[in-house]
DRENDO-1510 file (C-alpha; in Angstrom, 1 decimal, always signed):
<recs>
REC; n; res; u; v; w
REC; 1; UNK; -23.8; +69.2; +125.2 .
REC; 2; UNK; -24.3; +71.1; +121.6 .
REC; 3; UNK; -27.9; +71.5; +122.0 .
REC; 4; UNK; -26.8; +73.0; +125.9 .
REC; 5; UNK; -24.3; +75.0; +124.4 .
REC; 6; UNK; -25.9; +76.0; +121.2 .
REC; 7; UNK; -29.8; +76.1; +121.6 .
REC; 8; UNK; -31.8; +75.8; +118.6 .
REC; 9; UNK; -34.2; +78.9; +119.9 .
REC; 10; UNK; -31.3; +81.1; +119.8 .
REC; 11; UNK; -29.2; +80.0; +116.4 .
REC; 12; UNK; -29.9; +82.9; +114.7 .
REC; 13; UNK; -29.7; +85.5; +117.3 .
REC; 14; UNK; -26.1; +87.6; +117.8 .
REC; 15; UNK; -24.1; +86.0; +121.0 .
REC; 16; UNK; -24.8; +89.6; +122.5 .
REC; 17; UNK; -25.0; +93.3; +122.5 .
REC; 18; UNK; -22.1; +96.5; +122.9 .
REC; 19; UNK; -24.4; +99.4; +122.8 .
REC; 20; UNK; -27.2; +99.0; +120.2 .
REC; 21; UNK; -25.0; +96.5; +118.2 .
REC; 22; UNK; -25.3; +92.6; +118.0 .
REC; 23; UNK; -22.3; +90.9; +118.2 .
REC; 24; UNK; -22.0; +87.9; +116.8 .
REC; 25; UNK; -19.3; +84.4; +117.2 .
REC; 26; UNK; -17.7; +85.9; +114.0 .
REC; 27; UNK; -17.0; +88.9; +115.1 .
REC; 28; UNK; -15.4; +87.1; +118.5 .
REC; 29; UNK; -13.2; +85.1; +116.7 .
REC; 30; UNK; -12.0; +87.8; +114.6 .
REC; 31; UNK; -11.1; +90.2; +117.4 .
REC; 32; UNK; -9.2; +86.9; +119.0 .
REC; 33; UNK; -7.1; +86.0; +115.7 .
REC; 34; UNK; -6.1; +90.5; +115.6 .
REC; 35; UNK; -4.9; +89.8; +119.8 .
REC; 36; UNK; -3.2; +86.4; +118.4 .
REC; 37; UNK; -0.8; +88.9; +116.6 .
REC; 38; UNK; +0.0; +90.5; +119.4 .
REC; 39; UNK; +0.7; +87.2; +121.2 .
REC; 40; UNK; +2.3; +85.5; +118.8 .
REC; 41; UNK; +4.8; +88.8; +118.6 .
REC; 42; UNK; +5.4; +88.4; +122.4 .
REC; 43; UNK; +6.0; +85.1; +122.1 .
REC; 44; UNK; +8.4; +85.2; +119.0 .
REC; 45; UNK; +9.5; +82.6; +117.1 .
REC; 46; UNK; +10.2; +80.2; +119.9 .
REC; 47; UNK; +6.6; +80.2; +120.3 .
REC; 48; UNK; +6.4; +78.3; +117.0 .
REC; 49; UNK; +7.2; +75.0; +119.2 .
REC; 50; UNK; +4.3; +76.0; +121.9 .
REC; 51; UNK; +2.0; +76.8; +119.5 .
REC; 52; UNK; +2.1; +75.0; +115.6 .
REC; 53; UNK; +1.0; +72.3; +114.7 .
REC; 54; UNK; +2.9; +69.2; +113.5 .
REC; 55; UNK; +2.7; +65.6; +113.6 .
REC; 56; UNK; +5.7; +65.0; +115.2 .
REC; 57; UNK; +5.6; +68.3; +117.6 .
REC; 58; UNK; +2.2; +66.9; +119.2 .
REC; 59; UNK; +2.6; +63.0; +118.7 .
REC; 60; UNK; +6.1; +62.4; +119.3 .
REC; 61; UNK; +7.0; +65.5; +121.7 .
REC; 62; UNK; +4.0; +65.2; +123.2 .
REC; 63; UNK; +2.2; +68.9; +122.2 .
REC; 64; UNK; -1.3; +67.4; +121.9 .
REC; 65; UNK; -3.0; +71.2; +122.6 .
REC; 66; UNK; -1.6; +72.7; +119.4 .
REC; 67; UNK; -4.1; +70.6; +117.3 .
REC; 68; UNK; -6.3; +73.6; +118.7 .
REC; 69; UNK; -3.4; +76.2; +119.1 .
REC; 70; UNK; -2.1; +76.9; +115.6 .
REC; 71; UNK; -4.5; +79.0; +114.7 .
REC; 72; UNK; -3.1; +81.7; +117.3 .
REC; 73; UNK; +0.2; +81.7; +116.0 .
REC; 74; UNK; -0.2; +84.7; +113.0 .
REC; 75; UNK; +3.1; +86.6; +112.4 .
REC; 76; UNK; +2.4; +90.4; +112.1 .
REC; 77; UNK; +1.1; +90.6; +108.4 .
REC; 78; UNK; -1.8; +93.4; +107.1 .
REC; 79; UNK; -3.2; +90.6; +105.3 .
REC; 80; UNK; -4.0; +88.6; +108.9 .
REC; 81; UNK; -6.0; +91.6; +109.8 .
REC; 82; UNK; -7.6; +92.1; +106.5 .
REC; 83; UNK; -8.5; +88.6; +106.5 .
REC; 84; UNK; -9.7; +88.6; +110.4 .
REC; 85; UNK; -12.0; +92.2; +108.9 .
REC; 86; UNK; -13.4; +89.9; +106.2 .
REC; 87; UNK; -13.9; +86.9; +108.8 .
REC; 88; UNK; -15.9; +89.4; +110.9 .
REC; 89; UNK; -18.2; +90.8; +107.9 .
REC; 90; UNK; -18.5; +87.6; +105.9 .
REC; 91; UNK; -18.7; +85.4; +108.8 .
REC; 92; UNK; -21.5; +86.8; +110.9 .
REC; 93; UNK; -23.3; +86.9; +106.7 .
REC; 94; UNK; -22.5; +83.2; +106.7 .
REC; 95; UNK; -23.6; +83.0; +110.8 .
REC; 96; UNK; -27.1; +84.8; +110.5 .
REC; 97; UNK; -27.9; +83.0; +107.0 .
REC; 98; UNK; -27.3; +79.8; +108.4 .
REC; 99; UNK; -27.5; +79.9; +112.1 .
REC; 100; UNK; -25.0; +79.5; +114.7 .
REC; 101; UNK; -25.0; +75.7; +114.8 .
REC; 102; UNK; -24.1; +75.3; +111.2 .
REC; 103; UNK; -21.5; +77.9; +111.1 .
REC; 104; UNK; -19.5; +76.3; +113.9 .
REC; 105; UNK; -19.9; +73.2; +112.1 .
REC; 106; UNK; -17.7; +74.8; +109.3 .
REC; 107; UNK; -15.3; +76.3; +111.7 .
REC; 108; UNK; -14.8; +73.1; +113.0 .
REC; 109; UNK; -14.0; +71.6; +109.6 .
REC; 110; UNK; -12.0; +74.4; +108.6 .
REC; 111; UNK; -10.2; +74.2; +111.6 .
REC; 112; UNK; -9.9; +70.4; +111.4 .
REC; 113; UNK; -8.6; +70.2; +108.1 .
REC; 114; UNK; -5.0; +71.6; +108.1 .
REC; 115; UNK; -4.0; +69.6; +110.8 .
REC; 116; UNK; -5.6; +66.4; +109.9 .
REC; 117; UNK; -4.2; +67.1; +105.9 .
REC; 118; UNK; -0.6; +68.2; +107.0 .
REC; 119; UNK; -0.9; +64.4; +109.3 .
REC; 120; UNK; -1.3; +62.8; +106.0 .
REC; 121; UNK; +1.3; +64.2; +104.2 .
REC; 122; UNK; +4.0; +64.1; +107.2 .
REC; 123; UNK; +3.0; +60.2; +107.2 .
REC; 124; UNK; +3.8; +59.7; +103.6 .
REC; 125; UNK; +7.2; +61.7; +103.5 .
REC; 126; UNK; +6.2; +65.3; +102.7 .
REC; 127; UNK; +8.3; +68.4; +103.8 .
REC; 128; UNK; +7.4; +71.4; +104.5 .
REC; 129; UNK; +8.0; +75.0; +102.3 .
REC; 130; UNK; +12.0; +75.9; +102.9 .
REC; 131; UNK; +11.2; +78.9; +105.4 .
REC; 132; UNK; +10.5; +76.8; +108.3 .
REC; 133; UNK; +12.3; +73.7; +107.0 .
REC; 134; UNK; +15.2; +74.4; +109.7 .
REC; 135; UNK; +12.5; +74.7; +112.1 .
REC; 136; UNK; +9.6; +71.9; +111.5 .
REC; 137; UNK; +11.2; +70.0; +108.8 .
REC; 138; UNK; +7.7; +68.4; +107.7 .
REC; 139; UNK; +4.4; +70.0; +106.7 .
REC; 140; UNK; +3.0; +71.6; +109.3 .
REC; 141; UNK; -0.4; +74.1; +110.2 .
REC; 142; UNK; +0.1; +77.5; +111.5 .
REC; 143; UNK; -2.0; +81.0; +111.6 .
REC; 144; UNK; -5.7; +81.8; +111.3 .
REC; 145; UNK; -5.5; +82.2; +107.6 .
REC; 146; UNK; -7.4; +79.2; +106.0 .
REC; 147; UNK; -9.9; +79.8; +108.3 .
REC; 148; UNK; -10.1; +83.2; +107.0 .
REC; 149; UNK; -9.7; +81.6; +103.9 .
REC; 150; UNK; -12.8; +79.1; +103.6 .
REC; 151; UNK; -15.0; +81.6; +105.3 .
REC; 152; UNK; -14.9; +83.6; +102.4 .
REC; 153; UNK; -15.0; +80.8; +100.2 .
REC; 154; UNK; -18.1; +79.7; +101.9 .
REC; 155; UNK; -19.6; +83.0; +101.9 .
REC; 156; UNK; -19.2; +83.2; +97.4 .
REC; 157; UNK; -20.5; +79.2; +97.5 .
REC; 158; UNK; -23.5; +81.1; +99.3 .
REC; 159; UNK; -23.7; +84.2; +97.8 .
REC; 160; UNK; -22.1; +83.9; +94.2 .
REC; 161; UNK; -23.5; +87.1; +92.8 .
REC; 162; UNK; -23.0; +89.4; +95.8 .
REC; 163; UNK; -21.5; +92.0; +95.2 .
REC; 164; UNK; -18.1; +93.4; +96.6 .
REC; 165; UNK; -17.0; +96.8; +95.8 .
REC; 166; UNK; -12.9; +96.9; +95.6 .
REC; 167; UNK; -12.3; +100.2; +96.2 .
REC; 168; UNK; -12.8; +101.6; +92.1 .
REC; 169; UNK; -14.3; +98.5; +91.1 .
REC; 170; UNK; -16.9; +95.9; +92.3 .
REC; 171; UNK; -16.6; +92.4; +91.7 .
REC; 172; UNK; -19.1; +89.3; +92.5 .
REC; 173; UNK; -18.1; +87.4; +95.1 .
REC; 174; UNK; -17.5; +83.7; +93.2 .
REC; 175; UNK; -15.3; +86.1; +90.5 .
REC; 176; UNK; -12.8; +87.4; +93.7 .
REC; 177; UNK; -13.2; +84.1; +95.1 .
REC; 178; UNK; -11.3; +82.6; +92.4 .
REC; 179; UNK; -9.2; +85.2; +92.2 .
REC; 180; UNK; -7.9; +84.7; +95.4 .
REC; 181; UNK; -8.0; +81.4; +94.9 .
REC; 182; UNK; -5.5; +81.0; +91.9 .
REC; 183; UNK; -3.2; +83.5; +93.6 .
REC; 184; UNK; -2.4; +81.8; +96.5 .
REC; 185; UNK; -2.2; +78.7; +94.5 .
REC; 186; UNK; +0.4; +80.3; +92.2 .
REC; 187; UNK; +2.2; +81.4; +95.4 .
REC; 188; UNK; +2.6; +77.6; +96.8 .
REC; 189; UNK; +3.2; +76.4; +93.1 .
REC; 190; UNK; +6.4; +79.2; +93.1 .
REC; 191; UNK; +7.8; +78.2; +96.1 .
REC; 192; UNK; +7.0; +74.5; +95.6 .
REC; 193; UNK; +5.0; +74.4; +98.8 .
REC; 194; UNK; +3.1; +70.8; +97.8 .
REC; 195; UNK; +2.0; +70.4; +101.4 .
REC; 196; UNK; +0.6; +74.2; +101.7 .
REC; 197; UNK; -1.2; +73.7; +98.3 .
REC; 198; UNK; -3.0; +70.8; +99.3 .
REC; 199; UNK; -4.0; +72.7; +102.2 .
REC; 200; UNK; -5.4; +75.5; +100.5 .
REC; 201; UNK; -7.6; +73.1; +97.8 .
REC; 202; UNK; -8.5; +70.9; +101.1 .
REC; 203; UNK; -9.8; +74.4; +102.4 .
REC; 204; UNK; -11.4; +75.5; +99.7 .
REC; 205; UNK; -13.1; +72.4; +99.2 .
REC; 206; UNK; -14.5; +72.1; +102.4 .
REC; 207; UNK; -16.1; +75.0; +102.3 .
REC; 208; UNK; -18.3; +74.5; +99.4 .
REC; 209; UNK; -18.8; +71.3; +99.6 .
REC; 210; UNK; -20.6; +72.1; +103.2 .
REC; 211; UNK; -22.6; +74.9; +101.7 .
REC; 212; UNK; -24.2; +72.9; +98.7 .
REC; 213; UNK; -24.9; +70.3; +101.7 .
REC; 214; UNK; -26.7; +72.6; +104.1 .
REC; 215; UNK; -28.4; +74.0; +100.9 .
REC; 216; UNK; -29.6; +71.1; +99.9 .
REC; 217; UNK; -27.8; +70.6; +96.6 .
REC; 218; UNK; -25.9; +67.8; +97.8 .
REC; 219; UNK; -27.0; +64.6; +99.9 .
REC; 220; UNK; -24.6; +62.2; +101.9 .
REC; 221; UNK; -25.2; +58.9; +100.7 .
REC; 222; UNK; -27.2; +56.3; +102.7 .
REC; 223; UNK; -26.9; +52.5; +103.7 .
REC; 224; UNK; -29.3; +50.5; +102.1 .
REC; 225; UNK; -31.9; +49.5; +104.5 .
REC; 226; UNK; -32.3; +45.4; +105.0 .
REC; 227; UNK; -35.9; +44.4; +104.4 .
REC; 228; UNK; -38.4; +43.1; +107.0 .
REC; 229; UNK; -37.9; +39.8; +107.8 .
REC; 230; UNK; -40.9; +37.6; +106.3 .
REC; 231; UNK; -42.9; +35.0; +108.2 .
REC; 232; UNK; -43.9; +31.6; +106.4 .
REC; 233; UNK; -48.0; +31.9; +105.0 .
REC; 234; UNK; -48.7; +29.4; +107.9 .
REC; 235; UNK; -47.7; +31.5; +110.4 .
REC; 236; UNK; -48.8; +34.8; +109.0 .
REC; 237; UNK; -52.7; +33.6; +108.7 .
REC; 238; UNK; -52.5; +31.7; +112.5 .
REC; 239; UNK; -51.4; +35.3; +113.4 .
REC; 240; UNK; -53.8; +37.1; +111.4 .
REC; 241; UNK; -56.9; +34.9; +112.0 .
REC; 242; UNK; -56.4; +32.5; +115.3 .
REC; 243; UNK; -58.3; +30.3; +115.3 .
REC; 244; UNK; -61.5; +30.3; +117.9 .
REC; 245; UNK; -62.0; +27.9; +121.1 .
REC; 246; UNK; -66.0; +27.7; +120.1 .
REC; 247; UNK; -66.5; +24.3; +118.3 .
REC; 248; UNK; -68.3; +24.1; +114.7 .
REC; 249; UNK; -71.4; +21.9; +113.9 .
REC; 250; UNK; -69.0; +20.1; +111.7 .
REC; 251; UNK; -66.6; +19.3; +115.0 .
REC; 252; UNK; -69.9; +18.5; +117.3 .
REC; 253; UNK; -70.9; +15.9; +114.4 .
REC; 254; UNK; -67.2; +14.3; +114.4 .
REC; 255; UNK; -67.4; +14.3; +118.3 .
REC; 256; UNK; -70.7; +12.3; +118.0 .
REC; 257; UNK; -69.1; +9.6; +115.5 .
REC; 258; UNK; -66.3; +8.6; +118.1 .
REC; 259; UNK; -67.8; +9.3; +121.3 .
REC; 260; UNK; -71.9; +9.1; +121.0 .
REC; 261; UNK; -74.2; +11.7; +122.2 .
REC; 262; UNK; -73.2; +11.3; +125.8 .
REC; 263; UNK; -69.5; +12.9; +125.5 .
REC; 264; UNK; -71.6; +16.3; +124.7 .
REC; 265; UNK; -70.9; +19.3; +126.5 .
REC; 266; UNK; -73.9; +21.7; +127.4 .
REC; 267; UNK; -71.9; +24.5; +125.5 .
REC; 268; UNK; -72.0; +21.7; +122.2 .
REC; 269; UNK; -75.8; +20.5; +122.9 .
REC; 270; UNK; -76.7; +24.0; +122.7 .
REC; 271; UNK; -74.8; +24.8; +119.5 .
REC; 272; UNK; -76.1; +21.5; +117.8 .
REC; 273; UNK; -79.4; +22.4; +118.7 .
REC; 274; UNK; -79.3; +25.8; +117.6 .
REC; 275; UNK; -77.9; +24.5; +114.1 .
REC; 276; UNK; -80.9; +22.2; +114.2 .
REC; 277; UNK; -83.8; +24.7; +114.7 .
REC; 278; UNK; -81.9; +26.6; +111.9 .
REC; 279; UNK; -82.0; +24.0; +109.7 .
REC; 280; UNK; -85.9; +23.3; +110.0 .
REC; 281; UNK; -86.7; +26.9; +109.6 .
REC; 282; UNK; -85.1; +27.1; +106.5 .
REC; 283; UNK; -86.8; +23.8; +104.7 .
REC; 284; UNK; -90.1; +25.7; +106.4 .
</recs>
C-alpha cells in the first residue's frame, strides 16, 4: 500500500502543479492547518470534545478519530499561521532533500508522538496545564504546532548552517532552533506545564534523531544472527565425497577370498583384469 501510494519513481517530484509552480505535501498540509483555524473557530470550544486528544476522551468516551484529529483543532493565533508559513518553506526543503517517503515518515512520528506521550503521562497520574484543567483535566494533544515544531527542528538537524534572515538580522538555522527551543521550554517551565514540556523535548527529539538516521549518522541496532548449524565430519565428507557404486581391486580381491572366482560379475572380471594388464606393463 505505501509503495501504491507513494512510488519510489516519483518521491522527489512536487504532488502537482498551479500554474508553473510545483506544489508539494508540505505545502498541502500547511494550507489545511491555516483552514483548521477557521474550523476550529466555527466549531468553538465545544469542539475541543470532537476534536482533542485525550486518553480518556478517545478510550473511555469512545473518540477513537481524535488520535488523528487534534491536529485541526488551532485556536486563532498569528503564530499557527507563521508556523503553518514555515511548515510550507521548510517542509517542502525537508520533502525535496529527502523525498516524499521519508518526510511522511516524520510526519507520522511527529504526529504520533503527542498523543502516544500525553497516554503515558495520563496513565501515570499527570494533569494537564491549568487552562484546560476545567475542561480535560489530564494531559492532553491539541493544534498543529509541534508538528510545526519538529519540522523546523528537522530542517536545522539537516541544515545547521543555513541561513535565515530575521528581518535585520540573519541567523543559522541550529542557532534559531535553539532559540526557539528554550523559549517554549521556559514557557511550559512558567506555567508548570510538565506534560506539555515533555511534549515539546519528545518533539524535538524525534526530529533529529530521524534525520541523523536517514543521514546515516546513526544505525538502529541489530539482533545478533545465530550461526549455521554444523554437521558432524562423518556426515560432512559422505556429503561432500559419496562414495561410488564401482567396486575397487582391493573389494574384487576380498570378494574372491569368501566367495572364489565364480561369485565374479562381468563388470568385476573386467576391472580385475584391467588391473592385471596394468600391473604387467608396469614390471615390463
Amino acid at each position: 500500500m505505501f509503495d501504491s501510494w507513494l512510488p519510489e519513481s516519483k518521491d522527489h517530484l512536487p504532488l502537482t502543479w498551479w500554474k508553473t509552480h510545483p506544489v508539494y505535501l508540505a505545502a498541502i498540509i500547511a494550507l489545511v492547518g491555516v483552514g483548521s483555524i477557521i474550523l476550529t473557530s466555527l466549531l468553538g470550544t465545544a469542539g475541543a470534545h470532537w476534536l482533542v486528544y485525550t486518553y480518556h476522551n478517545a478510550f473511555v468516551e469512545g473518540r477513537f478519530w481524535t488520535l488523528f484529529t487534534y491536529v485541526l483543532f488551532n485556536i486563532p493565533d498569528i503564530w499557527v499561521v507563521l508556523g503553518c508559513y514555515m511548515l510550507w518553506n521548510f517542509g517542502e526543503a525537508l520533502e525535496r532533500h529527502l523525498g516524499r517517503r521519508s518526510f511522511v515518515k516524520l510526519l507520522v512520528l511527529l504526529w504520533l508522538t503527542p498523543p502516544l506521550l500525553a497516554t503515558l503521562m495520563g496513565l501515570v497520574g499527570f494533569k494537564g496545564p491549568m487552562s484546560f484543567g476545567m475542561v480535560f483535566g489530564m494531559p492532553f494533544a491539541a493544534g498543529i504546532q509541534m508538528l510545526e515544531f519538529g519540522v523546523f527542528n528537522a530542517f536545522a538537524a539537516l541544515y545547521p548552517r543555513a541561513k535565515i534572515s530575521m528581518i535585520v538580522i540573519t541567523i543559522d538555522a541550529w542557532q534559531l532552533a535553539a532559540i526557539f527551543n528554550v523559549i517554549y521550554a521556559l514557557q511550559h517551565i512558567l506555567v508548570r506545564d510538565w506534560p506539555g514540556l515533555f511534549i515539546l523535548l519528545g518533539c524535538i527529539a524525534v526530529a533529529w534523531v530521524f534525520i541523523r538516521y536517514e543521514t546515516g549518522a546513526l544505525s538502529l541496532p541489530s539482533l545478533p544472527r545465530r550461526a549455521p548449524k554444523t554437521t558432524r565430519p562423518a556426515q560432512k565428507a559422505a556429503k561432500a565425497a559419496p562414495k561410488s557404486n564401482t567396486p575397487t581391486v582391493d573389494d574384487i580381491l576380498d570378494k574372491i577370498s569368501h566367495h572364489g572366482m565364480q561369485s565374479l560379475t562381468a563388470e568385476e572380471r573386467r576391472i580385475l583384469d584391467k588391473a592385471s594388464e596394468e600391473m604387467k606393463r608396469r614390471a615390463d
